[in-house]
N, C-alpha and C positions, 0 to 999 in steps of 0.2 A: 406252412403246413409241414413242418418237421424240416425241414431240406434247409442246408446252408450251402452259400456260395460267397467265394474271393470278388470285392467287386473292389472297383479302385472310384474314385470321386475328386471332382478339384479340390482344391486344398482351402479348407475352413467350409465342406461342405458335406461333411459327414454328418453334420443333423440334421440334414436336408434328407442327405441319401438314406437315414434310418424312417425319418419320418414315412418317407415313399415305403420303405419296405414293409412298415407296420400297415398302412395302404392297402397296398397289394394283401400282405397276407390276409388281413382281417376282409376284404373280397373275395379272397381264393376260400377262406374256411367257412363264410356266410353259405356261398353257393353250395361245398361239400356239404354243410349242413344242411341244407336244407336236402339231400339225400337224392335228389336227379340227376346228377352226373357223378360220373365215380372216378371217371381220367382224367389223373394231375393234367395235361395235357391240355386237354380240353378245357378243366380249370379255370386254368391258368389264363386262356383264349380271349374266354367268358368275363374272367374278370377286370382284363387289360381293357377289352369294350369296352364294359360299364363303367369305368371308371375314366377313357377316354370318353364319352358320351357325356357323363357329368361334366368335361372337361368343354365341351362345347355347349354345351347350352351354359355356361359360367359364364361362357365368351361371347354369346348370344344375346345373354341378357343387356339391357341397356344400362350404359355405364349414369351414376346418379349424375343429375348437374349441378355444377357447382354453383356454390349459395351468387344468390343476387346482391350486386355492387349497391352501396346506398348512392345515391341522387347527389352528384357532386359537381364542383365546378368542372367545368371542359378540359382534360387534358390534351397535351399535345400530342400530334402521331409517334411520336419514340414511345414517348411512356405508354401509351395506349398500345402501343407493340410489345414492350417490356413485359406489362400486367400480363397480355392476351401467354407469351410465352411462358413468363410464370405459372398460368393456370393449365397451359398445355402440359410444362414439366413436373407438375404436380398430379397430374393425373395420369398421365406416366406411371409415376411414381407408384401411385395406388396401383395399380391396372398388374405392374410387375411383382409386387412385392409380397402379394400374395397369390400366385400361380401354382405354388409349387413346384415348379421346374428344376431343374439344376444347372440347365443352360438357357 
C-alpha cells in the first residue's frame, strides 16, 4: 500500500519473501478497497488474519491419499518399511513445498 521496508530473508529466499509481500499487499489493498476500514494499522491486522486463516483451513484440509499399490507378490518387512517411508517422505515433500513459508 505504498510503504516500503528493509527486510532481510535467507539466502536464495527472496522470491519467497517477494511472493509473501505481493500477499500481504494485495490483502491489505483488497480490504482498503473495499472502503471500511481506513487505518493502515488495522489493515494491516485484518489482513495477517485472513490470510493466516486461509493458512489453516490449508492445513485442515485432508491431505489427498496416495494412489493404491497394485495386487503384488508379498513383500518383505524391510521393503514394506522402505515403500511405507518413501510414501511418508513424499508426502512430506508435497505437504512443505507449497506452504509458502520461509521457515
Amino acid at each position: 500500500m505504498g510503504q516500503s521496508y528493509l527486510l532481510g530473508c535467507p539466502e536464495d529466499g527472496e522470491a519467497q519473501l517477494r511472493e509473501a509481500v505481493d500477499r500481504v499487499d494485495a490483502a491489505m489493498c483488497k480490504i482498503r478497497d473495499a472502503g471500511k476500514v481506513k487505518a493502515r494499522d488495522r489493515i494491516a491486522v485484518l489482513a495477517s488474519l485472513n490470510l493466516a486463516f486461509d493458512l489453516v483451513q490449508r492445513d485442515a484440509a485432508p491431505a489427498p491419499a496416495p494412489p493404491a499399490e497394485p495386487a503384488s507378490a508379498p513383500r518383505s518387512d524391510a521393503t514394506a518399511d522402505d515403500a511405507r517411508a518413501a510414501q511418508l517422505v513424499q508426502r512430506l515433500d508435497q505437504a512443505l513445498a507449497g506452504d509458502g513459508l520461509l521457515l
